[in-house]
C-alpha positions in Angstrom: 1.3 21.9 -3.1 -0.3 19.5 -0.7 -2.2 21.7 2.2 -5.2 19.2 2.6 -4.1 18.7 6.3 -4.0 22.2 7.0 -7.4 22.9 7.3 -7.0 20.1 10.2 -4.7 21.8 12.2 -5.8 23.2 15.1 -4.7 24.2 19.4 -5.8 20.6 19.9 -4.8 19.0 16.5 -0.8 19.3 16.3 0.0 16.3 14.4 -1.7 14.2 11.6 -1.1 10.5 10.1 -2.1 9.8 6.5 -2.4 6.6 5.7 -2.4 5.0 2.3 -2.1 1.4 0.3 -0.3 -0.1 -3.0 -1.1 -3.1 -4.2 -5.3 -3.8 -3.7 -6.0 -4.8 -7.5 -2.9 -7.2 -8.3 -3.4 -11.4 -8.6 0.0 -11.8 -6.5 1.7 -10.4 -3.5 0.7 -8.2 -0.7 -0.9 -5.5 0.0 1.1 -3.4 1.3 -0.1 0.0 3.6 2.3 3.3 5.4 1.7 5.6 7.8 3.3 9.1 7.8 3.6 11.8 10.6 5.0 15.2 9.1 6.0 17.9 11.2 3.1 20.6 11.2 5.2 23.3 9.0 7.0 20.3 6.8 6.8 21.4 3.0 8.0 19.3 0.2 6.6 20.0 -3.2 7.7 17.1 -5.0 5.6 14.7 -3.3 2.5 13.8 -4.8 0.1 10.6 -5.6 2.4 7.8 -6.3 0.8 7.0 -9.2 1.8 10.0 -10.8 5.6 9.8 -10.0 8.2 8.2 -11.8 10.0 5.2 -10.3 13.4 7.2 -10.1 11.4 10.4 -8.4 9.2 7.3 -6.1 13.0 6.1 -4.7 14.2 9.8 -4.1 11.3 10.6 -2.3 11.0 7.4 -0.3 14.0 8.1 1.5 13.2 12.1 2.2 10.0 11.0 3.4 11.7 8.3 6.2 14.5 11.3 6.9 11.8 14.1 7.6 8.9 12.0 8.9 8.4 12.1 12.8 7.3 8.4 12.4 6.8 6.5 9.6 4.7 2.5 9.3 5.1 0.6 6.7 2.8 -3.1 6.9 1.7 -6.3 4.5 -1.1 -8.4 4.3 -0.1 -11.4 2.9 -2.0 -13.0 0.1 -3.4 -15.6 1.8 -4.8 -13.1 4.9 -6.1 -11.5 1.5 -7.8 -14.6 0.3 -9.1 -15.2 4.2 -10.5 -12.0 4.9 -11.3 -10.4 1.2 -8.9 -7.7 0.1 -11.3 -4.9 1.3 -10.7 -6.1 4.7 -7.1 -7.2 4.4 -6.0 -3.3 3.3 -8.0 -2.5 6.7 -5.6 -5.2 8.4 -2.0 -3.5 6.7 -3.2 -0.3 7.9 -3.9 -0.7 10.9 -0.3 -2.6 11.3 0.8 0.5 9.4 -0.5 2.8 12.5 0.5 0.4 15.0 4.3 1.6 14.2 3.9 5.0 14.9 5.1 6.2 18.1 4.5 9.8 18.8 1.1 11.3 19.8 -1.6 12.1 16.9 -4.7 13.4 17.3 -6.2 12.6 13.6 -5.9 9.9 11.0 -6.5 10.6 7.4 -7.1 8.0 4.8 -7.2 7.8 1.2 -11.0 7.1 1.2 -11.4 4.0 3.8 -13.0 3.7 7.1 -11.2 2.6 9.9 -12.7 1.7 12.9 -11.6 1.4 16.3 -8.8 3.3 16.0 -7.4 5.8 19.2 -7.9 9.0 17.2 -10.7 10.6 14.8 -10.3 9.4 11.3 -11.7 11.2 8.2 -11.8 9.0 4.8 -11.1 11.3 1.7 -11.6 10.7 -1.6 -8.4 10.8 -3.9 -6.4 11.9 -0.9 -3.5 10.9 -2.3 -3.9 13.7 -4.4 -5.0 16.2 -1.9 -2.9 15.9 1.4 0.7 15.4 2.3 0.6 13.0 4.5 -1.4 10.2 2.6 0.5 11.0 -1.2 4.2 10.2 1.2 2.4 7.3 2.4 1.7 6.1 -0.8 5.2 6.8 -1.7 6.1 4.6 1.1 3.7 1.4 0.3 4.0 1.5 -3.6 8.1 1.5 -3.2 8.3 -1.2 -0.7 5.7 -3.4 -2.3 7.7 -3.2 -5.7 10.7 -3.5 -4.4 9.1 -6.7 -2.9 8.2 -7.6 -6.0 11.3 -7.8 -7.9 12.8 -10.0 -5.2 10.0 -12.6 -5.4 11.3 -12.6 -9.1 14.4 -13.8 -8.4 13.2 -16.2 -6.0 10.5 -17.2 -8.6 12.1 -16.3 -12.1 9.0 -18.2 -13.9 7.5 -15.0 -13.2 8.4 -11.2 -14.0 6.6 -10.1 -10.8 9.2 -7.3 -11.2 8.1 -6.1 -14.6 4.3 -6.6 -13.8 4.3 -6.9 -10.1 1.9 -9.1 -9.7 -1.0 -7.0 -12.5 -3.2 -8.9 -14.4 -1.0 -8.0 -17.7 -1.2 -10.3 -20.4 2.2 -11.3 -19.2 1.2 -12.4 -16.0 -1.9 -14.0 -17.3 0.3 -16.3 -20.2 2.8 -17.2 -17.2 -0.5 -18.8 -14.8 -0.8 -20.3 -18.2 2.0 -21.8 -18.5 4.1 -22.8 -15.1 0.3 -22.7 -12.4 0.2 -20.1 -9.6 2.6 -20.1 -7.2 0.8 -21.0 -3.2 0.8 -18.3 -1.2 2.0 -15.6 -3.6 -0.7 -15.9 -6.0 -4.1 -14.8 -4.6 -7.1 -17.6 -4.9 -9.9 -15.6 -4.7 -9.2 -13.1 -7.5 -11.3 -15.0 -10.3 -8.4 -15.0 -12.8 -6.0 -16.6 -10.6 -8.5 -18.7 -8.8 -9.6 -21.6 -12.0 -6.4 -22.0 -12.2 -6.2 -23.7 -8.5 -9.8 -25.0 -9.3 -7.7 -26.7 -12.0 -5.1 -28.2 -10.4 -7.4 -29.7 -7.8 -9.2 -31.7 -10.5 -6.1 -33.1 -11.9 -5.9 -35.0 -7.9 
């Protein structure tokens, strides 16, 4: 199980947020960051890394995770604040949105290995902590589900594109649909090289 957190807990450290992203290495869409405050004794031993979890098991948990949270964030960047800021910076941006939603007291954040700063509690960056604590594997639950699920309805808003096959990966899908129909403004992200000669391009034919 889970139990990074508990080593945490403490007489002044009752409750914890873990905070976690989907969606940094993509060429379209957002990037998408959660929040998650568990009760102190909450168990669940089917939560783990997203990345590990099958899309059925991702939806199953998504909604046990809202139902047993205390609080719960869930936040975008949006491409173009991606292509403004840089992406490392951006995912700073979703998180702290992510935070910004939760509404009971905390007294320490936990991140799946980035600094925050300026934030109103203590907050330790772990490496692979979506595969070490509870509260940063739900919130990657949280942030992979709601960006795909984002994902598939910019398909059907933009069916050139499978964005809900590939969700916005640098597949060789993806890559032989810039190819062929151009990216999309605002969905596709300009300063991801890949994505970005192919604006470079359509500039030069103006």
């Amino acid at each position: 199980m889970l139990k990074f957190e508990r080593s945490y807990y403490s007489d002044e450290v009752s409750a914890i947020v873990g905070i976690d992203e989907a969606g940094r290495g993509p060429l379209a869409g957002p990037v998408v960051a959660a929040a998650v405050v568990f009760p102190k004794s909450y168990k669940n031993e089917d939560i783990d890394d997203s990345k590990k979890l099958t899309a059925k098991k991702r939806l199953k948990l998504f909604e046990e995770i809202k139902e047993h949270a205390l609080a719960y964030g869930i936040a975008f960047a949006s491409a173009e604040e991606i292509d403004e800021l840089n992406i490392y910076e951006a995912t700073k941006l979703a998180m702290k949105r992510a935070l910004e939603q939760i509404h009971v007291d905390y007294q320490l954040i936990l991140t799946d290995a980035m600094p925050l700063q300026g934030l109103p509690a203590p907050v330790i960056p772990i490496i692979k902590g979506d595969a070490k604590a509870l509260n940063i594997a739900a919130a990657s639950v949280l942030a992979k589900v709601t960006r795909d699920q984002y994902m598939e309805e910019l398909q059907e808003k933009y069916p050139n594109f499978s964005f809900g096959v590939h969700k916005g990966y640098g597949t060789k899908a993806h890559m032989e649909e810039l190819e062929r129909f151009g990216p999309i403004e605002g969905i596709h992200r300009k300063s991801f090289k890949p994505v970005g000669k192919f604006f470079q391009e359509q500039l030069t034919l103006f």
